[in-house]
C-alpha positions in Angstrom: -40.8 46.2 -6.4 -44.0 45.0 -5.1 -43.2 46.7 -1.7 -41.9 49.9 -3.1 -45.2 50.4 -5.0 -47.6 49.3 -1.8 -45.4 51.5 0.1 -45.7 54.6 -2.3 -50.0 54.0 -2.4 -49.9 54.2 1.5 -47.5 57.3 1.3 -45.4 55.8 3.5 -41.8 56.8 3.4 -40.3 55.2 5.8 -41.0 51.6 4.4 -39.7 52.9 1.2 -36.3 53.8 3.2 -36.7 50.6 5.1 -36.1 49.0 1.0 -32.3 50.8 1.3 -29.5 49.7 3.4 -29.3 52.1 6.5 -25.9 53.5 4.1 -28.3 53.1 0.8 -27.9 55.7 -2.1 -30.4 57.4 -4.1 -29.2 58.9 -7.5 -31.5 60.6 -10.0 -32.7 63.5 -11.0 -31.9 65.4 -7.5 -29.2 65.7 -5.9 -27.4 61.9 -4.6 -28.8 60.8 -1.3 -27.5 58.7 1.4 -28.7 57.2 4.0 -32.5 56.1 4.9 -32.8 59.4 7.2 -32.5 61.2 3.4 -34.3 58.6 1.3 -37.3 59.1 3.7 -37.2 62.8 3.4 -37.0 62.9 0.0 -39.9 60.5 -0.5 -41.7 62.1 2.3 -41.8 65.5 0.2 -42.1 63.5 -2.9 -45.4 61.5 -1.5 -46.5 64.9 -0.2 -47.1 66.3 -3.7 -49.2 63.6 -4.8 -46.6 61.0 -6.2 -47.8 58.1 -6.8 -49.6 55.1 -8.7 -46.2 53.4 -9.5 -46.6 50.2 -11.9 -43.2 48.8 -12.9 -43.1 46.3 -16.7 -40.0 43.8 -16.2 -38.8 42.9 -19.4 -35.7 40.7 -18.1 -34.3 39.8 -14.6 -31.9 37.3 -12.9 -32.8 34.9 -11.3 -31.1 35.4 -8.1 -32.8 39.1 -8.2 -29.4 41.2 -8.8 -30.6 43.0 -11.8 -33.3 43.9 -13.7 -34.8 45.9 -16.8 -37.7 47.2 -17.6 -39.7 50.5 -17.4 -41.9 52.2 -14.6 -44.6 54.7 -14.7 -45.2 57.4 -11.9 -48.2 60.2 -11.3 -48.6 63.1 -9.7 -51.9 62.8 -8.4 -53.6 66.4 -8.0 -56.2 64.5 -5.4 -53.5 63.6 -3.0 -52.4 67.2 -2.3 -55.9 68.4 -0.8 -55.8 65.0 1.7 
């Protein structure tokens, strides 16, 4: 998660794709993603907008790192759209 959130304060998308499989899938809000071609896009525009200063709070985790929970915080930052 470290990665994810250095990645997302140098607005770099592709190194957040690069955190997917090349057949990864993204499900939220939006519509379902696959692929790191999409993932990128998506973060691209996301980044764009001023997204940003993710922190993530693990509450409990496995030790062999196949599942966590916790919460995460997210910001649109007004400052990053006049860059």
């Amino acid at each position: 998660m470290d990665r994810f959130a250095e990645a997302c304060d140098r607005r770099d998308s592709g190194a957040i794709a690069t955190l997917f499989t090349e057949d990864g899938i993204l499900s939220g809000s939006a519509p379902i993603l696959i692929g790191r071609p999409a993932i990128a896009q998506n973060y691209k525009s996301r980044l764009d907008q001023g997204f940003g200063n993710i922190r993530f709070q693990f509450q409990h985790y496995a030790q062999d790192g196949t599942w966590t929970a916790g919460s995460h915080a997210a910001q649109y930052i007004s400052e990053a759209l006049s860059d």
